[in-house]
N, C-alpha and C positions, 0 to 999 in steps of 0.2 A: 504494500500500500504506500510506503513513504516512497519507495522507486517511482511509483505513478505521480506522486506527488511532484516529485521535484522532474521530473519531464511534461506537467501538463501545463499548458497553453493558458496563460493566466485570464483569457476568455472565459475559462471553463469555471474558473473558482468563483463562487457570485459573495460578493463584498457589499453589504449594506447602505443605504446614502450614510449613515452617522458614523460609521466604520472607515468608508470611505474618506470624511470630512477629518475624523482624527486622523487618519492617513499622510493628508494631505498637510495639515496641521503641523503634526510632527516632522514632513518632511522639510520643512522650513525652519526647524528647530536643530535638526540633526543633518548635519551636511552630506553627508555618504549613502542617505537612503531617498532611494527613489522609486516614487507609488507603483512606477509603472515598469519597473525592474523585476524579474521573478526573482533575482537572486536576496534585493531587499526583502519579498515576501516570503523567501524561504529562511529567512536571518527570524521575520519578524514570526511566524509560526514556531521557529524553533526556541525564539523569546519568551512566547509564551506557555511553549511545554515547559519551558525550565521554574516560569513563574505557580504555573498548575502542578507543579512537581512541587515546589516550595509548599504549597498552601496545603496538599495533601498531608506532605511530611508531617507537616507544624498538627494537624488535625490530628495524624497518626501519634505522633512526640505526646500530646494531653491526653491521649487516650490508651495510653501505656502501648502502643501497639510495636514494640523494639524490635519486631519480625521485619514488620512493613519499614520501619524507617532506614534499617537497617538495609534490607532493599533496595528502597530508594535511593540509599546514599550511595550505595554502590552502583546504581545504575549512572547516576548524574556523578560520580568520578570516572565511567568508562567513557561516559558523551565526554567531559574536558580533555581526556587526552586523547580523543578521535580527533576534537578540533584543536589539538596545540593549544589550548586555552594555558594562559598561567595564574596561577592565585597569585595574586597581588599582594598580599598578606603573608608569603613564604621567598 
């Protein structure tokens, strides 16, 4: 499914007019992304799994659930070293 994703025709993905408008918003805020780039829209999907991954964790973390977060954290350290990412912080 993400293969499909990052090859389809950004026609196909349908974006909201308020989605769109923060989009576009943001793009005038943030210099490197561009609405109508797929490569911005595969930056800014992949933004957002990392944010929906946060907010699971954090659910998971109050809910004693050390399986799942656990998980989690290991999934989101194999995404940083897929992309070269560096902790800032090390």
């Amino acid at each position: 499914m993400l293969i499909l994703l990052s090859i389809m025709a950004l026609e196909v993905i349908e974006i909201s007019a308020k989605h769109k408008d923060l989009l576009s918003r943001l793009s005038e805020l943030i210099p490197d992304l561009d609405p109508d780039a797929p490569a911005s829209v595969q930056r800014i999907f992949g933004l957002g799994l990392i944010a929906l991954t946060m907010q699971v964790t954090n659910r998971a973390r109050q809910q004693q659930q050390d399986a799942l977060v656990d998980e989690l954290g290991a999934l989101a350290r194999e995404m940083v070293a897929a992309e070269s990412w560096e902790d800032p912080e090390s």
